[in-house]
C-alpha positions in Angstrom: -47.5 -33.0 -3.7 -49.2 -32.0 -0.6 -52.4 -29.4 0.0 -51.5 -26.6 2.0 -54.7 -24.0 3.3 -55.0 -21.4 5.6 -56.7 -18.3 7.4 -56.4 -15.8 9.2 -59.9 -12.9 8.8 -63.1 -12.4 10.7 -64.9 -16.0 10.1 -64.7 -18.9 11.5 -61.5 -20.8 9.8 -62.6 -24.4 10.3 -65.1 -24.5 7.3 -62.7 -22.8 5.1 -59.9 -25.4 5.9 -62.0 -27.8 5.5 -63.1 -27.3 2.6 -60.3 -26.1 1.3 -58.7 -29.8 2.1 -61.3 -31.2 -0.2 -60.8 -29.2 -2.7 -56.7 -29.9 -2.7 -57.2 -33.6 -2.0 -56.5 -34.0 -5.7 -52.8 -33.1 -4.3 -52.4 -35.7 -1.7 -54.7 -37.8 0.4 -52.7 -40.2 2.6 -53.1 -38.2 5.7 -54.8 -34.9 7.1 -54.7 -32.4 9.9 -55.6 -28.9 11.0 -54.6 -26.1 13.8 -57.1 -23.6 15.0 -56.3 -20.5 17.2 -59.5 -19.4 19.0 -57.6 -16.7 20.7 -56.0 -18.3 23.7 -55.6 -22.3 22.8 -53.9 -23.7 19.7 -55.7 -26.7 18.8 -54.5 -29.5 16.3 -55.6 -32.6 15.1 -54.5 -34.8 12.4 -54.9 -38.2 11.2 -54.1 -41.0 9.1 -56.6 -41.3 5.9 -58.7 -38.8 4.1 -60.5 -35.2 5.2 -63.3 -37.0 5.7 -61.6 -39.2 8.5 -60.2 -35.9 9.8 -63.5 -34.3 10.1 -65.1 -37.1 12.0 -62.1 -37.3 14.5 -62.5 -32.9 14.8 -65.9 -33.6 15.6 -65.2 -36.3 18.5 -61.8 -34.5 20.0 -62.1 -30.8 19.3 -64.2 -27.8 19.1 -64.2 -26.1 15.6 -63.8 -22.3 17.3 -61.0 -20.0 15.8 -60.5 -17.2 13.1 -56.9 -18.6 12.4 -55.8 -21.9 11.2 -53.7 -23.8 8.6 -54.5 -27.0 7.7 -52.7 -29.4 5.5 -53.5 -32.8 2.9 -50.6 -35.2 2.6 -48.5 -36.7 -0.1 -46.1 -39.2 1.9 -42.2 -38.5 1.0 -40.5 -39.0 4.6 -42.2 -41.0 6.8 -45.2 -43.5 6.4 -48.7 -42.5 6.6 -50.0 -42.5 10.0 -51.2 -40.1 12.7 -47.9 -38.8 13.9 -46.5 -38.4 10.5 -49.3 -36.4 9.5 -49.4 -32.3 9.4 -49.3 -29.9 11.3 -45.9 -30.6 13.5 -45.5 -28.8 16.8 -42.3 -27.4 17.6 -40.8 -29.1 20.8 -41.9 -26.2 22.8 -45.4 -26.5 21.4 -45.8 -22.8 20.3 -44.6 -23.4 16.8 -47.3 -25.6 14.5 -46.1 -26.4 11.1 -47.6 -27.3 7.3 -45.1 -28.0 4.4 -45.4 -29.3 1.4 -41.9 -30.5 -0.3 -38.9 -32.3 0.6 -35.6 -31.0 3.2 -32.4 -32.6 1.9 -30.4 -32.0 4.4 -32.9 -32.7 7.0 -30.6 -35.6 8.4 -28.1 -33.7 9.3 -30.1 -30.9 11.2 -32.0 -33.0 12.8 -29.1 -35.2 14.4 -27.4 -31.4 15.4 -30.6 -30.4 16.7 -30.9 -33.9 19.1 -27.1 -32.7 20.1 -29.0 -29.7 21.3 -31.7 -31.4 23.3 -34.6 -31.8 21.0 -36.4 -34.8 20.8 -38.5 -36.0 18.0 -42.0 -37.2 17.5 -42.4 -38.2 13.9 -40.0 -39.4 10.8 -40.7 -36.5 8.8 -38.1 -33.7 7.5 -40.8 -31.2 8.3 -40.3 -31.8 12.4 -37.3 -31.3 12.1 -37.7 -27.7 9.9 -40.1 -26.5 12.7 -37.6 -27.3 15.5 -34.8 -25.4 13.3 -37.2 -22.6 13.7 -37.9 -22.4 16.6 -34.2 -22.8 17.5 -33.4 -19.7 15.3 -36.3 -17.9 17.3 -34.5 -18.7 20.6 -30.8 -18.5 19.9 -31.0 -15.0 17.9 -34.2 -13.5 20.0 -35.9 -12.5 17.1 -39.9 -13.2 16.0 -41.6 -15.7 13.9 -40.7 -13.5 10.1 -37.0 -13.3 11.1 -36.4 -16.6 12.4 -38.0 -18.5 9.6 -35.9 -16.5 7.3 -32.6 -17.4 9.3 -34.0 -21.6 8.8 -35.0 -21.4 5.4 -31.1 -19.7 4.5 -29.8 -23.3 6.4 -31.8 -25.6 4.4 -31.1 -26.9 1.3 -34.5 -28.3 -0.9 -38.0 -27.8 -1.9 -40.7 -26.1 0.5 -43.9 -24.3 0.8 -44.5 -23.9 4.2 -47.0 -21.8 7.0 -46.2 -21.1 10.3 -48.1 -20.2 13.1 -46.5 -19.0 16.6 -48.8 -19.1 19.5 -46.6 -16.1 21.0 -47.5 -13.9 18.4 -51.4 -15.1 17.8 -52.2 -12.5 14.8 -50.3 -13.5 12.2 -49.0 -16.5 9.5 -46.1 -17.1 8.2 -45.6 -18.4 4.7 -42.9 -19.1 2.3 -42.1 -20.8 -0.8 -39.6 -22.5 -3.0 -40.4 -25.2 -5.6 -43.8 -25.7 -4.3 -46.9 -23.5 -5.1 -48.3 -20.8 -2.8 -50.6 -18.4 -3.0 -52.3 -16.2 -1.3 -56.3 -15.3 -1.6 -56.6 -11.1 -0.6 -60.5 -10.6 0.9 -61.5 -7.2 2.9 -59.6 -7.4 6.5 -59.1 -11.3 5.9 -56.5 -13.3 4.0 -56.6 -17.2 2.4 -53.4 -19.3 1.9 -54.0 -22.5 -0.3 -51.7 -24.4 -2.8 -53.8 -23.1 -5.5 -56.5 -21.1 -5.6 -59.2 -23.6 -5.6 -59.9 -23.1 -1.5 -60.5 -19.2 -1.6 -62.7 -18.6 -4.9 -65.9 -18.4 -3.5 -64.8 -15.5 -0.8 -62.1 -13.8 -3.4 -60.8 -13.4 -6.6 -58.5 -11.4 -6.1 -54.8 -13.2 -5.5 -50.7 -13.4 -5.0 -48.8 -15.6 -5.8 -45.7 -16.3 -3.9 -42.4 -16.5 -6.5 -39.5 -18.7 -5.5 -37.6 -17.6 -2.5 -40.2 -15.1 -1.1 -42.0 -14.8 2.4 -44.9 -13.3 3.6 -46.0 -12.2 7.0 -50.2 -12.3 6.8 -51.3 -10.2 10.0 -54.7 -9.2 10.6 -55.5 -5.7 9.6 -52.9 -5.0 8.3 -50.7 -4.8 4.6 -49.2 -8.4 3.7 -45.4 -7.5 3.9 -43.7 -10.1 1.0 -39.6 -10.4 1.8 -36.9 -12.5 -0.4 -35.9 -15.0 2.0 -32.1 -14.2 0.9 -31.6 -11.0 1.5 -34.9 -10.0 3.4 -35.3 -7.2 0.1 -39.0 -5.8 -0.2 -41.0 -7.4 -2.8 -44.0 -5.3 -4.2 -46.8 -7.7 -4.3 -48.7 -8.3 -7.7 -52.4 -9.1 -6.7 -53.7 -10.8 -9.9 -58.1 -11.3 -10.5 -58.6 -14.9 -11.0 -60.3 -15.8 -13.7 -61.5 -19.7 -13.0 -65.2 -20.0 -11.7 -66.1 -22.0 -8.8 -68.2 -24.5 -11.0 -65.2 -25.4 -12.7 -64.2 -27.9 -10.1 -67.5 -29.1 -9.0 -68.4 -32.8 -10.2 -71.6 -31.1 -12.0 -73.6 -34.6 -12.0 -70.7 -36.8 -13.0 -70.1 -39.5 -10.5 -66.2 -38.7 -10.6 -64.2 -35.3 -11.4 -62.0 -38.3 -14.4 -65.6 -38.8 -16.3 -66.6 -35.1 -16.0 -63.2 -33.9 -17.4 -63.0 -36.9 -20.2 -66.8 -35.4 -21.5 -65.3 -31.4 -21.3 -62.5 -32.5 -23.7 -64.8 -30.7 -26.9 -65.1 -27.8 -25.1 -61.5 -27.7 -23.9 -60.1 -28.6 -27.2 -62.1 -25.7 -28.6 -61.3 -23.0 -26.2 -57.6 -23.7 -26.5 -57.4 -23.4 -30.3 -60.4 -20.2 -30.0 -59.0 -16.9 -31.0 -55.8 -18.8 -32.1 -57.4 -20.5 -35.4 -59.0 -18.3 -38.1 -60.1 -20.8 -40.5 -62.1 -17.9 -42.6 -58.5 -16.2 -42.9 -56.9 -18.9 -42.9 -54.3 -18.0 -40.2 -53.2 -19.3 -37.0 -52.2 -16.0 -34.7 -50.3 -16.7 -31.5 -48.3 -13.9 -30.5 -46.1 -15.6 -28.0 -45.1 -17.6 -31.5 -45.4 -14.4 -33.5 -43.0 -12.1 -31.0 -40.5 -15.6 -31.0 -40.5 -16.5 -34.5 -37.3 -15.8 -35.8 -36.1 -18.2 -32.4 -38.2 -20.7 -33.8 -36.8 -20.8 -37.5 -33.6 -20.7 -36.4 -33.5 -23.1 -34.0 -30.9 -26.2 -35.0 -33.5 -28.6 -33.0 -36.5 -28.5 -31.0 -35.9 -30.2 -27.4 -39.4 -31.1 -25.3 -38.7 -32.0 -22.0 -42.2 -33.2 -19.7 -43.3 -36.5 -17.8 -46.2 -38.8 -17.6 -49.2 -37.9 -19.4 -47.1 -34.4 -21.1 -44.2 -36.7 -22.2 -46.3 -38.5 -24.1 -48.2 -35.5 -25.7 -45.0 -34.9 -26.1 -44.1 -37.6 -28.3 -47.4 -36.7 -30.4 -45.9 -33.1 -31.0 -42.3 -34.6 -32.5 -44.3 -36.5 -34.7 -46.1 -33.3 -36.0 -43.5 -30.9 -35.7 -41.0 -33.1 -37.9 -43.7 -33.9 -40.2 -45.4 -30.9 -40.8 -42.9 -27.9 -39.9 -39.6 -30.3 -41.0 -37.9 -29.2 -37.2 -36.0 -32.1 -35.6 -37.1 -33.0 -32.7 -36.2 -34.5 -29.5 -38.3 -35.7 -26.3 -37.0 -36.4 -22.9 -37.8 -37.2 -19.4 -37.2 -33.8 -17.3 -36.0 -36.1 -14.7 -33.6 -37.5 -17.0 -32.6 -34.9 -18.6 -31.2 -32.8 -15.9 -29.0 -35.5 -14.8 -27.4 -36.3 -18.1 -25.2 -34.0 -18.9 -27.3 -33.0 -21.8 -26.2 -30.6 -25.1 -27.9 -27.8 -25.3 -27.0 -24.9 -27.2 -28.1 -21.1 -27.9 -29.6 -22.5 -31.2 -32.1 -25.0 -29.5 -35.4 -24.5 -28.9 -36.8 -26.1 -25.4 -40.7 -26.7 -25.4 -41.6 -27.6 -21.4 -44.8 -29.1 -21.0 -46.7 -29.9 -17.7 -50.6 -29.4 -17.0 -49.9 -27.9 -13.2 -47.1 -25.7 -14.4 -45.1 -26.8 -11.0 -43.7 -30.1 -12.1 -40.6 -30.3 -10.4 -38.7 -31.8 -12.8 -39.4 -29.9 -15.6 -38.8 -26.6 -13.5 -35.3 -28.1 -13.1 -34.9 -28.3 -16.7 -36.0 -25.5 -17.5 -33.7 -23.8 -15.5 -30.5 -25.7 -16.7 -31.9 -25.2 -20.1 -31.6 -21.3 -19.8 -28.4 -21.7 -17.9 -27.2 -22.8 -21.5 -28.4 -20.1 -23.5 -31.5 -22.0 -24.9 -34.5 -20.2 -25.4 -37.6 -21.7 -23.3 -41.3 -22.2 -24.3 -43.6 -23.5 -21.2 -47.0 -24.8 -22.5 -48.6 -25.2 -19.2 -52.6 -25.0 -18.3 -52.3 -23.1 -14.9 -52.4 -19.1 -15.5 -49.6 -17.5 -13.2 -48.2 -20.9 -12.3 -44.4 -21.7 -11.8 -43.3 -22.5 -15.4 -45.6 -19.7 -16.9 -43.2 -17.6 -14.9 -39.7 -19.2 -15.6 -40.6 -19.8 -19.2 -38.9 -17.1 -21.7 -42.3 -17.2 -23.6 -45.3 -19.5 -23.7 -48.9 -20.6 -24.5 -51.4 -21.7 -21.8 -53.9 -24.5 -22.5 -57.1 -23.7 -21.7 -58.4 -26.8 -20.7 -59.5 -25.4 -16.7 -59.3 -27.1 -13.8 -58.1 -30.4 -14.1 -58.7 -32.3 -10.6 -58.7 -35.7 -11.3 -55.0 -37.3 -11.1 -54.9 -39.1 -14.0 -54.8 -36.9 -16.8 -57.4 -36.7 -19.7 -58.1 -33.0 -21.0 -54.5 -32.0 -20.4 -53.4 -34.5 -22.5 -55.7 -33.2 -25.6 -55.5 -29.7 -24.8 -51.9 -30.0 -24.7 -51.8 -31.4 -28.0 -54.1 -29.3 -29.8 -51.4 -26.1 -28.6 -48.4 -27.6 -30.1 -50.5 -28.8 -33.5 -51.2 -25.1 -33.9 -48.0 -24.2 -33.0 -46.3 -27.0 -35.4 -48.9 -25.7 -37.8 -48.0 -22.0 -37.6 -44.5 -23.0 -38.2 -44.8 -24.7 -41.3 -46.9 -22.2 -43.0 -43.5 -19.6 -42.0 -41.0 -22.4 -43.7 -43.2 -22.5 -46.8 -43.2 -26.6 -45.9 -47.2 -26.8 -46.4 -49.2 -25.8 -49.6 -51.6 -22.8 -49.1 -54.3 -25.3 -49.6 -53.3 -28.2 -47.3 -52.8 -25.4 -44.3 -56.5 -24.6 -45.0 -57.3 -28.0 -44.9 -55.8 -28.7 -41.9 -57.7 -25.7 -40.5 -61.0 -27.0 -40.9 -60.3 -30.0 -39.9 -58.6 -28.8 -36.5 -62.3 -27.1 -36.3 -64.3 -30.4 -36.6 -62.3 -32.0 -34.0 -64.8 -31.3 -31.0 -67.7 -31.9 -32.5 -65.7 -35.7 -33.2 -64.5 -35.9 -30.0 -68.6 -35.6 -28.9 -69.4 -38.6 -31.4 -66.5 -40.5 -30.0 -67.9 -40.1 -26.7 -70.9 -41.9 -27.9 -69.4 -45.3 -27.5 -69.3 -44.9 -23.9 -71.8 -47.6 -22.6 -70.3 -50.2 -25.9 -67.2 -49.3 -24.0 -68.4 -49.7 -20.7 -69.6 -53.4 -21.8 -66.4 -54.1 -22.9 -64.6 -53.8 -19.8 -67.0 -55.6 -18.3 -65.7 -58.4 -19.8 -61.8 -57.9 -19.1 -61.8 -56.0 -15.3 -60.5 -59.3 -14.4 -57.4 -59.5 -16.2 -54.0 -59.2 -14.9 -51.9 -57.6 -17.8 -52.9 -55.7 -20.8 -50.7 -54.5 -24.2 -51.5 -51.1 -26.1 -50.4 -51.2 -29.7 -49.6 -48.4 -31.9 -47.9 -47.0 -34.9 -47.0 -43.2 -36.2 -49.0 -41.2 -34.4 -50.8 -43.3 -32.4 -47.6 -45.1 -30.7 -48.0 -42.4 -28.5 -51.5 -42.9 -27.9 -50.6 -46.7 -27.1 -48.3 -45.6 -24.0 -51.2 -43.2 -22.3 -53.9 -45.5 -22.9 -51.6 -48.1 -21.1 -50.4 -45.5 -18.4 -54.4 -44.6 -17.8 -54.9 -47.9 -17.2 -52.3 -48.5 -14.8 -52.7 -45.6 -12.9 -56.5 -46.0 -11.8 -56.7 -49.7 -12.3 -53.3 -50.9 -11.3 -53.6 -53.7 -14.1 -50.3 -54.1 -15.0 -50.4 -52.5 -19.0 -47.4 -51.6 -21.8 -47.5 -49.7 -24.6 -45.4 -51.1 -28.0 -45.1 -49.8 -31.0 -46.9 -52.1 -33.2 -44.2 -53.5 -35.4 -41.9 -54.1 -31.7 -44.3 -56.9 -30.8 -42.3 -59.5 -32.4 -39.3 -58.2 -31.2 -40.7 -59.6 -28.0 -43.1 -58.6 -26.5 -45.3 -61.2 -28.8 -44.2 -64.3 -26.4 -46.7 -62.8 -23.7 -49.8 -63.7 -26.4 -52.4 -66.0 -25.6 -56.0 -67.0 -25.2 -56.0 -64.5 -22.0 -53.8 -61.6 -23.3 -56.1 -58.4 -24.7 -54.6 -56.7 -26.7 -55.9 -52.7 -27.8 -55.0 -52.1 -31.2 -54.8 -48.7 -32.7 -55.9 -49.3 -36.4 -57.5 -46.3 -38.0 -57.5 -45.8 -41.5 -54.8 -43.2 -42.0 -50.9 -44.5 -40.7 -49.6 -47.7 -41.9 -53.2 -49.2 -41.6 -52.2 -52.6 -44.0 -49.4 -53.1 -41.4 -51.1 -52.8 -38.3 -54.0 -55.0 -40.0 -50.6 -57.5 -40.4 -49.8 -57.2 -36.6 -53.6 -57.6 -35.8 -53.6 -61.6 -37.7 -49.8 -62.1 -35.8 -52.2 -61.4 -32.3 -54.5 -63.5 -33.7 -52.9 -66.7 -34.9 -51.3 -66.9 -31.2 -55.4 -66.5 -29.9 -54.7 -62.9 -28.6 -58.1 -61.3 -27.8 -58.5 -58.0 -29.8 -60.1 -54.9 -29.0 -59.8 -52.6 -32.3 -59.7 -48.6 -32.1 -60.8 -48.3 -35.5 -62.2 -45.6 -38.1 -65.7 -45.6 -38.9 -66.7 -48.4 -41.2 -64.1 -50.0 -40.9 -64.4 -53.7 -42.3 -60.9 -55.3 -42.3 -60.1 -55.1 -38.6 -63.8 -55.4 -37.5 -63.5 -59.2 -39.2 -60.4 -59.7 -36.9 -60.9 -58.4 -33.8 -62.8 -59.6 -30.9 -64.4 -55.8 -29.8 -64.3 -53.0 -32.0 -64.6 -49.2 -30.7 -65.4 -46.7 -33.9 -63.8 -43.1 -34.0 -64.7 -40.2 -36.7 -61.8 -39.9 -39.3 -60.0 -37.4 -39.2 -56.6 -36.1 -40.7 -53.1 -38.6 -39.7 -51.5 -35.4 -36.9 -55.7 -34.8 -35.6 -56.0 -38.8 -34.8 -54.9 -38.9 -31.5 -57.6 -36.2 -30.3 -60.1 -39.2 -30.9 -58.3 -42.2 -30.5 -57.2 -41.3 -27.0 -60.9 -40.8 -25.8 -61.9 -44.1 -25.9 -58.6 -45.5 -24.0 -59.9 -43.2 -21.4 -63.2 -44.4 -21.0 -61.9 -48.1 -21.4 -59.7 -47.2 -18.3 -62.0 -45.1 -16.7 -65.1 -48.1 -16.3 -62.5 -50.9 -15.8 -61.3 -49.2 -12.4 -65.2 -48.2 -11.8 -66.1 -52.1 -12.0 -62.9 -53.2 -9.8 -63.8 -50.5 -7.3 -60.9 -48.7 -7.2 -60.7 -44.9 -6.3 -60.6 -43.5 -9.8 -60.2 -39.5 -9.2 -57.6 -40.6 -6.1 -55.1 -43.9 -7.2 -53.3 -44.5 -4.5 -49.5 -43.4 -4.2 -50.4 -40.7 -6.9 -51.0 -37.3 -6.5 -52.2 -34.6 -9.2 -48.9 -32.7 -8.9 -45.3 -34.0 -8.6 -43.6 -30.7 -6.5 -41.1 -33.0 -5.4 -37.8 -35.1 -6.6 
């Protein structure tokens, strides 16, 4: 959840901290706080609020000196957000200074052994209490910084990526990871640390990436030494060239990162299905499908395990991949799932799905999945992430940088992966004609240039929320296909807008939720042509015999539901599996302008944060 950055090199660290806060505020932004080394001093300050608070307190309590410094953006899990709750945490001594990002479990327990031992403590957080356990380790076995944060990290039992600074031993960091992302930016006699790779690209592309259970020691001048934190085993370190481009997660003249990525969805949708689709040859080529395919036929059931915004796209995918490849399908909450005592067996198929690849969740899943002999498929968007890695195969979506919390692109690159895949599928089983597959090719290649005409409606959509950013509940309605398209439209809503919003499938409304109807209830329908459009057309004159306002996601042209509804938003047809690609789009805009109009922080929502590393 939380932004971890460092440095350690010949510059000045404070601008590359800082910035590299602003870049990873995506990943928490209740709280904020730096340490700087400038050879003699260690210097932190943190606060309660945003980098930009923390920059304006730097500038009143400290100088900005130092060519070492960690610095950290906070997604609260113990403690509330304030100043003393905030990273870095000095160790009681004050030579230790502290930034983690994940949750201690058993941080109760040291912590009341460690105030039998004298210690006293500052802050409610379980990360106080890990740098205390440190420096403990350090004193009791006389060993350094590298060794004694190996003895800790064998004693503790949850989720961490951590770096440690000792003011004893001024030339070097200390990092480690399990469960939450680290990686680490290689430049000539300087090194980066960062959550992701977003802080270091303009001074590197050239980076590690910490696997679970590893440590490094990152001293100046000299080779990064990478440990396993069990058995203190050399690791060779893999430095991989980064491929993402610093423009990528710039606004680029969009007033938030959320419109910017909504408008990229054509080009993301396009680069996830180039060199994949061959429309001319008719063939779909993926050769993490291709080198798996006998896995795939075989498989008694497909499981897809995600949440939020990927549990949804997976719902989409059950529809297509039962439809279209005739594989039964199931869908479940990773965070369910791993608690239930699930059946899995060595002829499933699990599919995991998450945009960051470090969901922790679905890691967990995936891990009891391949405990039971099932074979694992990540489709994930981050290259080298964890789930890329713990996956037995799997497909990236190339949507790039995704920095705005709620997800929009992810969601619609994600689906366009497992069409093809369904797709691909279906043409092995023989269950689609030669000539519907080519069909459903060039269709799959119009789709961007429809996403770009449903993007059109923007200011028509903008007008209409104009009219309802007052409103205190909204319902989504859906059916097929675009049920699941119902539940993100209602989820975007609630997540930047914090309108209170559910998602139905249309024919459940009168099993319920119908008695919330009236003159102030809008509804969104999803009525395009293709899918049960004379029964949602049904449900639409139920809504409106109880004086339910109507706004209509309909096909272009449409004349039935246009007479019915009080707004209506137009999307290209397409084929019945292609339709969410466009009906989705204007949910997002719908979303996007109501939280604009009730001034809400729309690339920041609060008690959200872009990547759920934690429980």
């Amino acid at each position: 959840m939380c932004g971890i950055v460092g440095y350690i090199g010949p510059r000045e660290a404070y601008p590359i901290i800082i910035e590299g806060l602003k870049r990873l505020e995506y990943r928490g932004y209740d709280s904020a706080g730096i340490a700087l080394f400038d050879g003699s001093e260690l210097k932190v300050c943190k606060t309660k609020g945003k980098v930009v608070d923390l920059e304006a307190k730097l500038y009143k309590e400290i100088s900005s000196n130092g060519s070492i410094g960690i610095g950290h953006t906070r997604w609260a899990t113990h403690g509330v957000p304030n100043d003393v709750n905030s990273h870095p945490h000095y160790s009681n001594s004050g030579n230790l200074v502290i930034i983690h990002n994940g949750i201690i479990e058993n941080y109760d327990a040291l912590r009341k052994e460690l105030i039998k031992r004298g210690y006293v403590f500052k802050s409610d957080t379980d990360t106080e209490v890990l740098v205390n356990l440190i420096e403990e380790v350090k004193k009791q076995e006389d060993v350094k910084l590298g060794k004694a944060v190996q003895i800790a990290l064998n004693q503790v039992v949850g989720a961490y990526a951590i770096a440690v600074f000792d003011k004893t031993q001024p030339n070097e960091i200390v990092i480690a990871r399990l469960g939450s992302p680290l990686a680490i930016g290689v430049g000539k006699d300087e090194f980066f640390i960062a959550s992701d790779a977003s802080p270091f690209l303009e001074y590197t592309k050239n980076a590690i990436y910490l696997e679970d259970e590893e440590m490094a020691i990152i001293r100046l001048n000299k080779d990064i030494k990478i440990r396993k934190i069990k058995d203190d085993s050399l690791v060779d370190p893999y430095v991989q060239a980064l491929k993402m481009n610093l423009d990528q997660i710039e606004k680029g003249g969009f007033e938030h990162f959320m419109l910017k990525e909504i408008y990229e969805q054509p080009r993301a949708i396009t680069d996830t299905y180039r060199g994949r689709l061959n429309r001319e040859e008719a063939i779909i080529k993926m050769s993490s499908v291709e080198d798996n395919m006998k896995k795939f036929l075989a498989a008694d059931r497909i499981i897809i395990v995600a949440c939020g915004t990927s549990w949804h796209a997976g719902l989409v995918a059950e529809y297509i991949f039962e439809d279209l490849a005739r594989i039964p399908v199931e869908v479940e909450y990773a965070s369910e799932f791993r608690y239930r005592n699930p059946i899995i067996t060595e002829k499933d198929v699990v599919i995991a799905i998450s945009q960051s690849g470090e969901t922790a969740d679905t890691l967990a899943a995936i891990k009891l999945a391949k405990s039971k002999g099932a074979f694992v498929f990540g489709v994930c968007n981050v290259v080298g992430s964890s789930i890329a890695r713990e996956t037995h195969a799997g497909a990236y979506t190339h949507a790039g940088p995704e920095i705005g919390v709620a997800s929009t692109k992810a969601f619609t690159t994600q689906i366009t992966v497992l069409s093809l895949i369904a797709l691909r599928l279906a043409r092995a089983k023989g269950t689609i004609s030669s000539s519907d597959f080519r069909q459903h090719l060039l269709e799959f290649e119009m789709i961007p240039k429809k996403v770009e005409k449903a993007l059109e409606a923007d200011e028509h959509i903008k007008k209409i929320a104009n009219i309802y950013k007052d409103v205190h509940n909204f319902l989504y309605l859906g059916r097929g296909y675009n049920f699941p398209v119902a539940l993100e439209g209602a989820l975007k809503l609630k997540e930047i807008s914090y309108i209170h919003a559910e998602g139905y499938p249309a024919a459940e409304m009168k099993h319920g939720p119908i008695a919330l109807i009236d003159e102030n209830m809008p509804i969104v329908v999803i009525a395009t042509k293709k899918g049960h459009y004379e029964k949602v057309v049904s449900n639409i004159q139920e809504i409106k015999s109880r004086k339910g306002k109507i706004i209509g996601i309909v096909t272009e042209g449409d004349v039935d539901v246009r007479a019915l509804a009080d707004h209506v938003i137009e999307v290209p047809e397409t084929l019945e599996f292609l339709s969410p690609l466009l009906t989705t789009i204007p949910l997002q805009l719908l979303s996007y302008h109501i939280a604009v109009l009730l001034g809400k922080n729309v690339d920041q929502p609060r008690n959200l944060a872009k990547s759920v590393t934690v429980e």
